[in-house]
C-alpha positions, 0 to 999 in steps of 0.5 A: 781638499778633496776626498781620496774615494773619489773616481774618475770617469774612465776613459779610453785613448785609441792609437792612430792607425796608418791607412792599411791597417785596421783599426783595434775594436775592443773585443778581448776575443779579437787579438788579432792585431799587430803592433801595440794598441794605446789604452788609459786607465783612471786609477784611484786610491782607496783608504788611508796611505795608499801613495807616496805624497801625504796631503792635508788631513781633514774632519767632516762634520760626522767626525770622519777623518780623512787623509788626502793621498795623492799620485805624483807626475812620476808615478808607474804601473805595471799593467797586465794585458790580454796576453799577460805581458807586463806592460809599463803605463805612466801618468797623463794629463797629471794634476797634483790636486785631483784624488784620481789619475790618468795612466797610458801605455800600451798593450798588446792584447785586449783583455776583459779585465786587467790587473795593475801593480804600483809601482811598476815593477820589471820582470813581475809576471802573472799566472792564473790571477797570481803575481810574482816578482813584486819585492817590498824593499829591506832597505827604503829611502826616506821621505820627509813626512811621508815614505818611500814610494817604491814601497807603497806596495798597491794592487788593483783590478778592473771589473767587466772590461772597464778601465777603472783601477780602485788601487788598494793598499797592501801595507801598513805603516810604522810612524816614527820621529826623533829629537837627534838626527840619524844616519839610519833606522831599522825595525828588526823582528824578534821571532824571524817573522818576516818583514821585507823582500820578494813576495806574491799578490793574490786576490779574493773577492777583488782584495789584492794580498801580498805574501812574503815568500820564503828566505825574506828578512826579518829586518827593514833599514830606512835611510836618508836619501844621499849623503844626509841624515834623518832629520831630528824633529822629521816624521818619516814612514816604513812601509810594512807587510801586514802580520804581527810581530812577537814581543821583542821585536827592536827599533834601533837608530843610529847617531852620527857618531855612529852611537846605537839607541835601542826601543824594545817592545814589550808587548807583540805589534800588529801591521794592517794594510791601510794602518798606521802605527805611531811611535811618536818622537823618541828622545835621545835622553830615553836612551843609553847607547848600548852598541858603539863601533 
Protein backbone atom coordinates (compact mmCIF):
# COMPACT_ATOMS: atom_id res chain seq x y z
CA UNK A 1 0.00 0.00 0.00
CA UNK A 2 0.98 2.94 -0.68
CA UNK A 3 2.26 5.58 1.76
CA UNK A 4 0.04 8.38 3.10
CA UNK A 5 2.83 11.27 2.19
CA UNK A 6 2.32 10.68 -1.24
CA UNK A 7 1.26 13.73 -3.63
CA UNK A 8 -0.52 14.07 -6.39
CA UNK A 9 -0.05 16.23 -9.19
CA UNK A 10 -2.33 19.03 -9.12
CA UNK A 11 -4.60 19.76 -11.51
CA UNK A 12 -7.02 22.52 -12.82
CA UNK A 13 -10.56 22.01 -14.41
CA UNK A 14 -12.00 25.35 -16.36
CA UNK A 15 -15.70 25.41 -16.86
CA UNK A 16 -17.06 25.91 -20.51
CA UNK A 17 -17.93 29.06 -21.42
CA UNK A 18 -20.88 30.23 -23.71
CA UNK A 19 -19.77 31.95 -26.92
CA UNK A 20 -20.37 35.61 -25.28
CA UNK A 21 -18.55 35.42 -22.42
CA UNK A 22 -14.78 35.48 -21.60
CA UNK A 23 -13.01 32.78 -20.72
CA UNK A 24 -11.85 32.93 -16.68
CA UNK A 25 -7.76 33.40 -16.95
CA UNK A 26 -6.04 32.60 -13.47
CA UNK A 27 -4.81 35.95 -12.25
CA UNK A 28 -6.10 36.37 -8.47
CA UNK A 29 -5.98 40.43 -9.75
CA UNK A 30 -8.93 39.84 -12.19
CA UNK A 31 -12.10 39.10 -10.43
CA UNK A 32 -13.95 40.57 -12.77
CA UNK A 33 -15.99 37.49 -13.87
CA UNK A 34 -19.61 36.66 -13.33
CA UNK A 35 -20.99 33.33 -12.73
CA UNK A 36 -19.04 30.46 -10.64
CA UNK A 37 -15.42 29.56 -12.40
CA UNK A 38 -14.72 25.46 -12.07
CA UNK A 39 -11.54 24.57 -9.84
CA UNK A 40 -10.02 21.19 -8.30
CA UNK A 41 -7.55 20.39 -5.89
CA UNK A 42 -5.23 17.48 -5.27
CA UNK A 43 -5.37 17.10 -1.59
CA UNK A 44 -3.54 14.74 0.51
CA UNK A 45 -3.08 13.84 4.17
CA UNK A 46 0.11 14.21 6.15
CA UNK A 47 0.69 11.98 9.27
CA UNK A 48 -0.92 9.03 11.25
CA UNK A 49 -5.17 9.55 11.67
CA UNK A 50 -5.40 12.01 9.42
CA UNK A 51 -9.08 10.66 7.76
CA UNK A 52 -11.96 8.48 8.58
CA UNK A 53 -11.14 5.14 6.90
CA UNK A 54 -7.92 3.34 8.73
CA UNK A 55 -6.00 0.96 6.15
CA UNK A 56 -3.34 -1.56 6.72
CA UNK A 57 -0.58 -0.59 8.84
CA UNK A 58 2.87 -1.56 7.56
CA UNK A 59 7.28 -1.56 8.66
CA UNK A 60 9.70 -0.65 5.84
CA UNK A 61 12.68 -1.95 6.06
CA UNK A 62 13.97 1.14 8.42
CA UNK A 63 11.49 0.01 10.99
CA UNK A 64 9.36 2.99 10.01
CA UNK A 65 5.78 2.22 10.54
CA UNK A 66 3.43 3.35 8.65
CA UNK A 67 -0.54 3.59 8.77
CA UNK A 68 -2.25 4.07 5.26
CA UNK A 69 -5.48 6.62 5.75
CA UNK A 70 -7.52 7.02 2.99
CA UNK A 71 -10.43 9.57 1.65
CA UNK A 72 -13.70 7.97 1.20
CA UNK A 73 -16.01 8.79 -2.22
CA UNK A 74 -18.40 10.84 0.10
CA UNK A 75 -15.94 12.91 1.33
CA UNK A 76 -16.27 17.38 1.37
CA UNK A 77 -14.39 20.36 1.97
CA UNK A 78 -14.78 23.67 2.67
CA UNK A 79 -12.71 25.84 0.46
CA UNK A 80 -12.22 29.59 0.90
CA UNK A 81 -11.74 31.71 -2.37
CA UNK A 82 -10.82 34.82 -3.72
CA UNK A 83 -13.38 36.47 -2.06
CA UNK A 84 -13.40 34.58 1.25
CA UNK A 85 -16.97 32.62 0.40
CA UNK A 86 -16.89 29.28 1.83
CA UNK A 87 -17.60 27.02 -0.93
CA UNK A 88 -18.36 23.54 -0.71
CA UNK A 89 -15.97 20.93 -3.29
CA UNK A 90 -16.57 17.39 -3.35
CA UNK A 91 -14.51 14.21 -4.78
CA UNK A 92 -13.74 13.40 -8.17
CA UNK A 93 -12.52 10.96 -10.07
CA UNK A 94 -12.29 8.98 -6.70
CA UNK A 95 -10.15 5.87 -6.08
CA UNK A 96 -10.47 4.28 -2.53
CA UNK A 97 -6.67 3.00 -3.00
CA UNK A 98 -4.81 6.03 -3.95
CA UNK A 99 -3.32 8.05 -0.72
CA UNK A 100 -4.22 11.67 -2.65
CA UNK A 101 -7.77 12.93 -4.21
CA UNK A 102 -9.25 15.09 -6.31
CA UNK A 103 -11.84 17.85 -4.92
CA UNK A 104 -14.17 19.99 -7.44
CA UNK A 105 -16.23 22.67 -6.93
CA UNK A 106 -16.54 26.23 -7.70
CA UNK A 107 -15.37 29.52 -6.71
CA UNK A 108 -16.39 32.64 -7.40
CA UNK A 109 -13.15 34.73 -7.18
CA UNK A 110 -9.68 33.83 -7.93
CA UNK A 111 -7.29 33.75 -5.09
CA UNK A 112 -3.32 33.26 -4.48
CA UNK A 113 -3.64 30.94 -1.94
CA UNK A 114 -6.81 29.03 -0.72
CA UNK A 115 -7.48 27.76 2.71
CA UNK A 116 -9.67 24.28 3.06
CA UNK A 117 -11.35 22.65 6.13
CA UNK A 118 -12.66 18.81 6.51
CA UNK A 119 -14.83 18.13 6.60
CA UNK A 120 -16.85 20.83 4.96
CA UNK A 121 -18.57 22.86 7.41
CA UNK A 122 -21.74 25.48 6.36
CA UNK A 123 -21.57 28.59 7.84
CA UNK A 124 -17.63 28.53 8.95
CA UNK A 125 -16.21 31.72 7.49
CA UNK A 126 -12.58 33.26 7.35
CA UNK A 127 -11.25 36.48 8.36
CA UNK A 128 -7.65 37.79 8.21
CA UNK A 129 -6.33 33.88 7.63
CA UNK A 130 -8.68 33.03 10.81
CA UNK A 131 -11.74 30.42 10.81
CA UNK A 132 -14.75 30.40 12.74
CA UNK A 133 -17.41 28.24 12.88
CA UNK A 134 -15.77 24.79 12.95
CA UNK A 135 -17.38 22.41 15.94
CA UNK A 136 -15.62 19.31 17.13
CA UNK A 137 -18.48 17.35 17.96
CA UNK A 138 -19.43 16.42 21.91
CA UNK A 139 -21.18 13.57 20.78
CA UNK A 140 -19.72 11.44 17.88
CA UNK A 141 -20.78 8.40 15.84
CA UNK A 142 -19.05 5.34 16.27
CA UNK A 143 -17.13 3.65 13.49
CA UNK A 144 -16.08 0.29 13.86
CA UNK A 145 -12.19 0.39 13.67
CA UNK A 146 -11.88 3.34 12.91
CA UNK A 147 -13.94 7.16 13.84
CA UNK A 148 -16.40 9.60 13.25
CA UNK A 149 -15.49 11.41 10.27
CA UNK A 150 -17.39 14.78 10.90
CA UNK A 151 -14.61 14.71 13.79
CA UNK A 152 -11.68 14.31 11.88
CA UNK A 153 -10.90 17.89 12.39
CA UNK A 154 -8.31 18.59 9.33
CA UNK A 155 -7.17 22.07 7.77
CA UNK A 156 -4.62 22.93 4.94
CA UNK A 157 -3.26 25.75 2.64
CA UNK A 158 -1.88 25.98 -0.65
CA UNK A 159 1.27 27.69 -1.44
CA UNK A 160 1.92 30.24 -4.34
CA UNK A 161 -1.42 29.75 -6.12
CA UNK A 162 -0.93 26.28 -6.79
CA UNK A 163 -3.84 23.81 -6.26
CA UNK A 164 -2.07 21.20 -3.82
CA UNK A 165 -3.77 20.85 -0.47
CA UNK A 166 -1.17 18.82 2.42
CA UNK A 167 -4.19 18.41 5.02
CA UNK A 168 -3.06 18.27 8.19
CA UNK A 169 -4.64 16.93 11.32
CA UNK A 170 -5.86 18.78 14.11
CA UNK A 171 -6.62 16.16 16.58
CA UNK A 172 -5.43 13.29 18.17
CA UNK A 173 -7.26 10.20 19.11
CA UNK A 174 -8.34 8.04 22.16
CA UNK A 175 -8.31 4.37 21.43
CA UNK A 176 -10.44 1.94 23.41
CA UNK A 177 -12.12 -1.55 23.32
CA UNK A 178 -14.34 -3.50 25.67
CA UNK A 179 -15.23 -7.38 26.07
CA UNK A 180 -19.06 -6.23 26.87
CA UNK A 181 -21.16 -4.40 24.61
CA UNK A 182 -22.07 -0.59 25.30
CA UNK A 183 -24.86 1.62 24.81
CA UNK A 184 -22.41 4.26 24.97
CA UNK A 185 -18.80 5.98 26.03
CA UNK A 186 -17.90 9.14 27.53
CA UNK A 187 -14.32 10.50 28.04
CA UNK A 188 -15.14 13.52 30.79
CA UNK A 189 -12.23 15.65 32.04
CA UNK A 190 -11.78 16.04 35.66
CA UNK A 191 -10.56 19.88 36.00
CA UNK A 192 -13.37 21.44 33.25
CA UNK A 193 -10.40 21.41 30.50
CA UNK A 194 -12.16 21.38 27.64
CA UNK A 195 -12.87 18.99 25.33
CA UNK A 196 -15.48 19.24 22.40
CA UNK A 197 -17.56 22.11 20.82
CA UNK A 198 -17.39 25.46 18.49
CA UNK A 199 -13.84 26.39 18.20
CA UNK A 200 -11.18 28.27 15.74
CA UNK A 201 -8.44 27.62 13.14
CA UNK A 202 -5.52 29.55 13.06
CA UNK A 203 -2.21 28.92 11.08
CA UNK A 204 1.73 29.33 11.86
CA UNK A 205 4.31 28.95 9.63
CA UNK A 206 1.63 26.93 7.56
CA UNK A 207 0.60 24.54 10.61
CA UNK A 208 -3.15 24.63 10.94
CA UNK A 209 -4.34 24.78 15.01
CA UNK A 210 -7.49 24.37 16.41
CA UNK A 211 -8.65 26.41 19.78
CA UNK A 212 -11.99 25.67 21.62
CA UNK A 213 -13.65 28.64 22.50
CA UNK A 214 -15.27 29.63 25.59
CA UNK A 215 -18.19 27.75 27.26
CA UNK A 216 -17.15 24.33 25.26
CA UNK A 217 -17.72 21.16 27.34
CA UNK A 218 -15.66 19.19 29.08
CA UNK A 219 -17.31 15.81 28.15
CA UNK A 220 -17.25 13.84 24.52
CA UNK A 221 -20.00 11.00 24.43
CA UNK A 222 -19.51 8.37 21.57
CA UNK A 223 -22.35 6.26 20.51
CA UNK A 224 -23.44 3.64 18.18
CA UNK A 225 -24.41 4.39 15.01
CA UNK A 226 -28.88 3.61 15.26
CA UNK A 227 -30.18 1.74 17.47
CA UNK A 228 -27.25 -0.59 18.13
CA UNK A 229 -24.75 -0.99 20.70
CA UNK A 230 -20.78 -0.73 20.64
CA UNK A 231 -19.60 -3.87 19.75
CA UNK A 232 -17.70 -5.99 22.45
CA UNK A 233 -14.33 -7.00 21.37
CA UNK A 234 -14.53 -3.46 18.57
CA UNK A 235 -12.03 -1.03 18.61
CA UNK A 236 -13.53 2.39 18.31
CA UNK A 237 -11.84 6.19 18.19
CA UNK A 238 -12.85 9.48 19.83
CA UNK A 239 -11.51 12.25 18.23
CA UNK A 240 -9.92 14.83 20.80
CA UNK A 241 -8.46 18.28 20.66
CA UNK A 242 -5.02 18.39 21.64
CA UNK A 243 -4.32 19.56 25.47
CA UNK A 244 -3.79 17.45 28.60
CA UNK A 245 -6.18 16.67 30.97
CA UNK A 246 -5.35 16.67 34.69
CA UNK A 247 -5.22 13.70 36.93
CA UNK A 248 -8.78 12.35 37.23
CA UNK A 249 -10.19 12.73 34.16
CA UNK A 250 -12.89 9.59 33.96
CA UNK A 251 -13.92 6.87 30.97
CA UNK A 252 -17.05 5.68 31.69
CA UNK A 253 -19.47 2.70 29.71
CA UNK A 254 -22.61 2.21 29.92
CA UNK A 255 -24.02 -1.53 29.51
CA UNK A 256 -27.34 -2.58 27.99
CA UNK A 257 -29.06 -2.87 31.18
CA UNK A 258 -28.11 0.46 31.69
CA UNK A 259 -25.18 -0.67 34.45
CA UNK A 260 -22.46 2.25 34.61
CA UNK A 261 -18.47 0.80 34.62
CA UNK A 262 -15.91 3.57 35.33
CA UNK A 263 -11.79 3.87 34.72
CA UNK A 264 -10.36 6.60 36.31
CA UNK A 265 -6.80 8.10 35.51
CA UNK A 266 -4.61 8.59 38.07
CA UNK A 267 -2.19 10.37 36.47
CA UNK A 268 -2.79 13.63 33.70
CA UNK A 269 -3.28 12.51 30.02
CA UNK A 270 -1.88 14.37 27.27
CA UNK A 271 -3.97 14.72 23.62
CA UNK A 272 -1.36 15.47 20.34
CA UNK A 273 -2.61 16.16 17.14
CA UNK A 274 -1.55 13.03 14.88
CA UNK A 275 -1.23 10.94 18.55
CA UNK A 276 -3.21 7.96 19.21
CA UNK A 277 -3.62 7.02 23.03
CA UNK A 278 -4.38 3.37 23.48
CA UNK A 279 -6.36 2.35 26.15
CA UNK A 280 -6.25 -1.15 25.29
CA UNK A 281 -9.54 -3.51 26.01
CA UNK A 282 -11.23 -3.17 29.11
CA UNK A 283 -12.77 -5.88 30.68
CA UNK A 284 -16.13 -6.03 32.48
CA UNK A 285 -14.91 -8.19 35.55
CA UNK A 286 -12.26 -4.95 36.36
CA UNK A 287 -15.11 -3.16 37.05
CA UNK A 288 -17.99 -2.77 39.95
CA UNK A 289 -20.87 -0.63 38.57
CA UNK A 290 -21.02 2.25 40.60
CA UNK A 291 -24.07 3.99 39.12
CA UNK A 292 -27.33 2.11 38.12
CA UNK A 293 -30.43 4.24 37.08
Amino acid sequence: MKKILLFASAALLFAGCAKENITPTENPDNNSQKGDITLSFSASQIGFGTKAVIGETTTDTEGVRSTAINWQSTDQISVFDGANENRQFSTKDFSADAPSCSFEGTVTAFATDYTAVYPYTEGATISEGVISGITLPATQTAVEDSFDPKAALMAAKTVSGGRELAFKNLVGYVKVATDFDCKKIELCAASGEKLAGAGTITFTDGTPSFTLDEGSESTITLLPAGEGTLAAGTTYYIAVPAGTLHAGWNISFTAPDDKVYSRQGTKPIEFKTNTVINLGTIYLNDFIPYVTF
